[in-house]
C-alpha positions as CSV (number, residue, x, y, z in Angstrom):
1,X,41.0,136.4,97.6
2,X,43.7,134.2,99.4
3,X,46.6,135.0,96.0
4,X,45.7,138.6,97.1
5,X,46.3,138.6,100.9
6,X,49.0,136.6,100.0
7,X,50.8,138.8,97.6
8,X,49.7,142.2,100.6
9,X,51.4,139.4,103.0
10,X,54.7,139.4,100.9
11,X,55.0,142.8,100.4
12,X,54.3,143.9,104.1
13,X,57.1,141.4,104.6
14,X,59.5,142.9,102.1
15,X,58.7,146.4,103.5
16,X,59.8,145.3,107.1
17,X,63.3,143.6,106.3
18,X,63.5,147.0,105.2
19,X,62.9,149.3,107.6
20,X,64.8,150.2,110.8
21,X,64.7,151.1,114.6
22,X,62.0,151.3,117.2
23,X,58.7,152.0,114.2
24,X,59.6,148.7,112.8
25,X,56.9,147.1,115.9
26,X,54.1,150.0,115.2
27,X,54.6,149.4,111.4
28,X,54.4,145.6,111.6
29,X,51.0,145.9,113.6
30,X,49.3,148.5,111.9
31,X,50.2,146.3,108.9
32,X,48.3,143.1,110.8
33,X,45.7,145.3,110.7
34,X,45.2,146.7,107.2
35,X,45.9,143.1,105.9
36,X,42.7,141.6,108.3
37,X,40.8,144.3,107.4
38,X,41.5,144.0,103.5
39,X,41.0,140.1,103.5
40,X,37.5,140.9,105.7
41,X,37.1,143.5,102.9
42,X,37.5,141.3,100.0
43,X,35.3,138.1,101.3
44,X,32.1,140.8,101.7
45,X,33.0,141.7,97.7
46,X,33.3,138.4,96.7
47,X,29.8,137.2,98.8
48,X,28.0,140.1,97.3
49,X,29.2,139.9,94.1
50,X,28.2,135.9,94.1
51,X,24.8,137.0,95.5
52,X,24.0,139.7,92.7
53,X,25.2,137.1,90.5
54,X,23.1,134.3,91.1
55,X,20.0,137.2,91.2
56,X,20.3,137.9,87.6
């Protein structure tokens, strides 16, 4: 989960040095956002997919 975030971290970061002018702030946060809500995403896969694991 964390090499994941990491790598959405990287290219968020890569996207930014590469844009320009006043949406750089509204892209940066609305990227914040996408990468919480994708980590929060992932963590409730990985739980339930431990839990329907150790069910079998």
């Amino acid at each position: 989960t964390e090499q994941k975030v990491d790598s959405l971290q990287e290219l968020s970061g890569q996207l930014l040095v590469q844009a320009h002018g006043s949406e750089v702030h509204v892209i940066g946060n609305r990227l914040r956002l996408l990468l919480k809500a994708v980590a929060t995403d992932l963590e409730l896969l990985e739980k339930e997919l431990q839990a329907s694991g150790s069910r079998q």
